[in-house]
Structure formats: structure tokens, C-alpha cells
C-alpha positions in Angstrom: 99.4 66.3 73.7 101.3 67.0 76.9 103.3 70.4 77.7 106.1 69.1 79.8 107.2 72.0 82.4 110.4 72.2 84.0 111.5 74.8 86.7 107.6 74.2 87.7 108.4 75.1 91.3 109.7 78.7 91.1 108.7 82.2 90.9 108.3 82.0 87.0 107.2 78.3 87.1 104.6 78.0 89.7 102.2 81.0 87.9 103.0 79.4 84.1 101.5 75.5 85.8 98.6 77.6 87.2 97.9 79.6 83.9 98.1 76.5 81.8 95.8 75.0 83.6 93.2 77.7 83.5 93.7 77.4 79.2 92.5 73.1 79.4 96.0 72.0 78.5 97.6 68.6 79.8 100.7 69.2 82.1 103.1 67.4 83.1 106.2 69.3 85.6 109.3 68.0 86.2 110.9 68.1 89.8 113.5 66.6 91.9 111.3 65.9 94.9 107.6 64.4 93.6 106.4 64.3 97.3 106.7 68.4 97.9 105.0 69.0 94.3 102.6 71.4 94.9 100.3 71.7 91.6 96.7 71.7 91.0 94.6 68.6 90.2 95.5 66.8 87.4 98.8 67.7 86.6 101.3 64.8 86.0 104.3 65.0 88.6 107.6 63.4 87.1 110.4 63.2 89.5 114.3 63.7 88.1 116.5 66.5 87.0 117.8 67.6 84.0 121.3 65.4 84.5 119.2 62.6 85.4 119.1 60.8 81.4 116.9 58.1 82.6 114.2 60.2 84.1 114.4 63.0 81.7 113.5 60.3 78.9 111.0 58.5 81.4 109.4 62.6 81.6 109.6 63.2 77.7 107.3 60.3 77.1 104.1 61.6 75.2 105.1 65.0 75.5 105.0 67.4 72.4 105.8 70.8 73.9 108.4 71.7 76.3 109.2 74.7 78.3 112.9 74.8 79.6 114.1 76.9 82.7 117.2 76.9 84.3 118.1 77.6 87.5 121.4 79.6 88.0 124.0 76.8 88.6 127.7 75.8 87.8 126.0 73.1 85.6 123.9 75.6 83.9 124.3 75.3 80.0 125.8 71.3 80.8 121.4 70.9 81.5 120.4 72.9 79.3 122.5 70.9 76.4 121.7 67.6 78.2 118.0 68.6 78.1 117.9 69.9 74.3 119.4 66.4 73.3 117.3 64.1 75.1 114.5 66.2 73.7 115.0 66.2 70.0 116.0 62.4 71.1 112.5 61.9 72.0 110.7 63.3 69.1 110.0 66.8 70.6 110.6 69.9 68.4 108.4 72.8 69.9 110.0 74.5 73.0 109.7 77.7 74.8 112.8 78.6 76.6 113.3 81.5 79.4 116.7 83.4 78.2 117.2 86.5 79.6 117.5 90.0 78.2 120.2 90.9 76.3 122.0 87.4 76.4 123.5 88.0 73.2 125.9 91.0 74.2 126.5 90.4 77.7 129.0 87.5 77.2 131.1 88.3 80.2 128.4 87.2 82.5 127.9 83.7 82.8 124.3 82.9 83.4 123.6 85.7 80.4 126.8 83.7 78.0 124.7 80.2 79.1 121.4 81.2 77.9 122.9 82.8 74.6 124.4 79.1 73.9 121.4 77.5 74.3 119.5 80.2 72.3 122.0 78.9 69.4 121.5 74.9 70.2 117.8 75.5 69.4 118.3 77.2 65.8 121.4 75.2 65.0 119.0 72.2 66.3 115.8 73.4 64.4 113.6 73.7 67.1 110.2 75.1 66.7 111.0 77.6 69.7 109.6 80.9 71.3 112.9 82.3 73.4 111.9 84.9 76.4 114.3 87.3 77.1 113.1 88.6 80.5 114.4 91.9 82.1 115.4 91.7 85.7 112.3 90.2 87.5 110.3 92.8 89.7 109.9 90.0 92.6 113.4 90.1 93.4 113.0 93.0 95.3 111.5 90.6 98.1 114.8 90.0 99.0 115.7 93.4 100.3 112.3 94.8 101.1 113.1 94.3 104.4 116.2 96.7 104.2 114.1 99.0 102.2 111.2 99.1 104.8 114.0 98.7 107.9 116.8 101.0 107.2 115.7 103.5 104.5 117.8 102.0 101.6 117.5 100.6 98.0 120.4 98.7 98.3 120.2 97.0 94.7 122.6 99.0 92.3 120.8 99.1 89.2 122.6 102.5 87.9 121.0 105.2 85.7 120.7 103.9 82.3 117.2 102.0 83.6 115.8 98.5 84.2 112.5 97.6 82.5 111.5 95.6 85.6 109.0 92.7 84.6 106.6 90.9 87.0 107.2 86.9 86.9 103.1 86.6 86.2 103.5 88.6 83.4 106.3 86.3 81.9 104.5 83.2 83.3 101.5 84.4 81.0 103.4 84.9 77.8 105.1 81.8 78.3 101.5 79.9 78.6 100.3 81.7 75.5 103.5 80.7 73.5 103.5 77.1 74.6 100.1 76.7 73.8 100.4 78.4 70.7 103.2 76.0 69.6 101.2 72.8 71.4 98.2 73.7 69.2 99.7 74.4 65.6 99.5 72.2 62.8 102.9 72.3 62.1 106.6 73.6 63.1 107.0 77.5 63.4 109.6 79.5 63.0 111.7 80.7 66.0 110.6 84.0 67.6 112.2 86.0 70.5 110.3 87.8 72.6 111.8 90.7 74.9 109.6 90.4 78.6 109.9 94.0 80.2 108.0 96.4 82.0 105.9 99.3 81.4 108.7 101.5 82.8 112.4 102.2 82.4 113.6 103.4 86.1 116.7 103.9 87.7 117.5 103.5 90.9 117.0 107.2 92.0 113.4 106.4 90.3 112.8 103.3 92.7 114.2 105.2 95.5 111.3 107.9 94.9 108.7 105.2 94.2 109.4 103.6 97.8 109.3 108.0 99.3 105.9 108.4 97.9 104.6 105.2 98.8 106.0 104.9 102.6 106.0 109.0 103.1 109.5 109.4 104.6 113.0 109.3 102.6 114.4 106.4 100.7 118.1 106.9 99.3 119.6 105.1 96.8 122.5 103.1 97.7 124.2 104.2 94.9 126.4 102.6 91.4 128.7 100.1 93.6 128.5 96.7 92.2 131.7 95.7 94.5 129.9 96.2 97.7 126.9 94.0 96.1 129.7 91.6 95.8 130.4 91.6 99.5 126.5 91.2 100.6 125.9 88.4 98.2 128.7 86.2 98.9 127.5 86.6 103.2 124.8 84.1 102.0 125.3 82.5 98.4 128.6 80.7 97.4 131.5 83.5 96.2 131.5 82.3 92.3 127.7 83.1 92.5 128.3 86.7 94.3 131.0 87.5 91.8 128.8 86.3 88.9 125.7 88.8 90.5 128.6 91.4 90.3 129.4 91.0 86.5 125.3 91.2 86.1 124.9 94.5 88.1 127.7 96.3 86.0 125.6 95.6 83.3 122.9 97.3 85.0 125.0 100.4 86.0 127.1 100.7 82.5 124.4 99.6 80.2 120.8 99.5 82.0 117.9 96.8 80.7 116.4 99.4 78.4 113.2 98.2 75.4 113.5 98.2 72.4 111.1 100.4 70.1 108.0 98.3 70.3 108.4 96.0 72.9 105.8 97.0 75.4 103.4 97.5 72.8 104.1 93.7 71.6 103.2 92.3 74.9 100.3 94.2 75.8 99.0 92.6 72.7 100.0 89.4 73.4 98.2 89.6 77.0 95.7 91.8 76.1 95.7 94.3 79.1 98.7 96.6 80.9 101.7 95.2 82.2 102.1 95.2 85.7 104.1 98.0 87.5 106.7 98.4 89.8 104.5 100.7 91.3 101.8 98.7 92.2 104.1 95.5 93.6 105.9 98.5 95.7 102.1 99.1 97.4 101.3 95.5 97.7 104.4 95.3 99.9 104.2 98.9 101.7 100.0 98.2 102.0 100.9 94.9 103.5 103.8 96.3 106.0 
């Protein structure tokens, strides 16, 4: 049967397409604009979004196994719901959805309070469902290399109680295990959540130090001001989204992304090998500079 993949575009998306691929399954992704698709041979291309009723039921056709991403929008958990019901409407039970770390507790910050309602929608629903809780994703430090590499600066304030970065191939991995997992039982299984971090719990006077040793001259740390993060986002992103990255770093600063006992030993056995490192994507970039 066919794994339907939505978000098949992104950072997360783009690497999950590639690695189910690689493991022989049928794929079909879902995207608003069929003609910029960029997947390998003999992926199925549905065009819609996730408010679009008629081409999310055109998409679910044949499909057993979905994996459901949202994007960070006003509309967030209105898709997500929308998505769920036209679904279970369609005869599918076995999903893998990307949550995100924590979304249980942190229910002052929206995209986090989202995901934790949709998390509920599938075991209220009785979905067959793996739920990812990713960390903060290491790639988003492409966004500021630049001001790292330019101006001496982490500018991101991710505090000292420690992120558990995780690299989007690494979740994009899991996610192709799980959905193919699920694709290939016999029958339903019981919902599982699965915490995606990193092999290391750093600060951002750790980061800062990473980016010293690598580049050989001083890094700071911009220091604990999730107000100031406030101002820089909302110069390029609309103001209820730079508030909303606010509420998400005082997470950071006040309570950190930290593992649980057992989590990074979990994964590595799911993948079979290391995790990837903030380390090594802090070469790649310095390497490639």
C-alpha cells in the first residue's frame, strides 16, 4: 500500500521521501504546487493542502499509512484536525506524526499546545500512530551562521539548562523506519512516542565554544534575552510568529530540551549507528566557509 507524505518539501520532509524510497516503499507526497515537486522517480505527486477537503480525499485514495507535518501557521491544529478527519474518513488508521519535544508541558506556546492537541486526536481517535517529539532541529542554525561566521556571535538564546539538538536526517530516518514499520504490520499497533534528540545536551556557552575551537578565534554567546530574539524575528516574519518564537526560547532559557534516561540509547538502536552531532554540522559549515 501507499505511504502518503505531507510536509514532503521541507527540511524534515525532503530526507524522509528520499529514505523511503531507498527501503522499496510506494510514495505518494502531498504539495500545494505539483509543478516545483522535486522527488525521485516514481513517487506520486498529489497537489492540495491540508484545508483543501477535496484534494486531501482525492490524496488519501489507496493510501494506508500517513505521515503528518505541519508547518508553523495560524491555521495550525485547524489542518491538523481537518487532516485527522478526512483520514480516518478514508479508511486510514496508521499515522506517524512530527510533535515536538515536550508538547505536553509547554502549553503557553502555541505551536508546542497545537501538536499536544493533535497528539490527543490520535488516541481519542484510535489511530495506530508513532508521535516524534523532536528537540530543536540542528539545521536551524543555517539561519544565523552567517552572524556566527560574520560578527563573532551565537545569537540564538538557548540558556543553560541544554538543548539536545537533533539533525533533521536523523528524524527523517526514524520517521521512515516507523512508517514502514506501521505500513508493513499485520495489524493495528499501539501508539508509541518517541523523543528525537541528540547525542549532546549543550548550552549556549557550549555552542559558543564549539564554533571557538572550530573557527580558532572567539565566539561569545549572546546571552539569555528572549526579548531581543523578539525584535530580530519580527524584522522578517510576521509579529504573532516573533512573539510565538519568544514564548519557545523562554522555554529554552527556563527549562532547556533536556533527554530523558534512555532516549539516546533508544534511537541509536532504532538507526543502528551514532546520532549525528552538533559538532560535526558546525565543521561542515566552518570546512565549507
Amino acid at each position: 500500500m501507499t505511504i502518503l507524505v505531507t510536509g514532503a518539501t521541507g527540511r524534515v520532509g525532503r530526507h524522509l521521501v528520499d529514505q523511503l524510497v531507498q527501503r522499496g516503499a510506494k510514495v505518494r507526497v502531498l504539495t500545494r504546487d505539483a509543478s516545483k515537486a522535486n522527488v525521485p522517480v516514481g513517487v506520486e505527486v498529489a497537489q492540495g493542502e491540508m484545508l483543501d477537503i477535496d484534494a486531501l480525499r482525492s490524496a488519501f485514495k489507496g493510501v494506508r499509512t500517513l505521515f503528518l507535518l505541519n508547518a508553523v501557521t495560524g491555521d495550525e491544529f485547524t489542518q491538523s484536525i481537518i487532516t485527522l478527519n478526512v483520514a480516518r474518513e478514508a479508511g486510514i488508521e496508521r499515522v506517524v506524526y512530527l510533535s515536538v519535544f515536550g508538547a505536553d508541558r509547554a502549553v503557553n506556546v502555541p505551536h508546542f499546545a497545537v501538536k499536544f492537541g493533535a497528539e490527543r486526536m490520535l488516541a481519542q481517535m484510535g489511530f495506530s500512530a508513532t508521535i516524534l517529539r523532536p528537540t530543536y532541529f540542528i539545521d536551524n542554525e543555517l539561519m544565523i551562521k552567517d552572524v556566527i561566521l560574520g560578527h563573532g556571535v551565537y545569537p540564538m538564546p538557548i540558556g543553560g539548562k541544554g538543548l539536545a539538538m537533533v539533525d533533521a536526517r536523523d528524524i527523517a530516518e526514524v520517521a521512515a523506519i516507523e512508517l514502514i514499520r506501521r505500513d508493513r504490520a499485520t495489524g493495528a499497533l499501539p501508539i508509541e512516542t518517541i523523543n528525537l534528540v541528540g547525542p549532546d545536551t549543550l548550552t549556549g556557552t557550549d555552542v559558543a565554544k564549539i564554533w571557538s575551537d572550530l573557527l580558532g578565534r572567539p565566539i561569545v554567546y549572546g546571552g539569555d534575552d528572549p526579548s531581543g530574539f523578539e525584535q530580530n524575528m519580527a524584522s522578517f516574519m510576521p509579529k504573532w510568529m516573533a512573539y510565538e518564537m519568544r514564548l519557545m526560547a523562554e522555554r529554552y532559557v527556563t527549562i532547556g530540551m533536556v533527554p530523558e534516561a534512555g532516549d539516546v540509547e533508544r534511537l541509536t538502536g532504532i538507526l543502528r549507528r551514532p546520532l549525528r552531532s552538533y559538532r560535526d554540522f558546525a565543521a561542515a559549515i566552518t570546512t565549507a566557509a
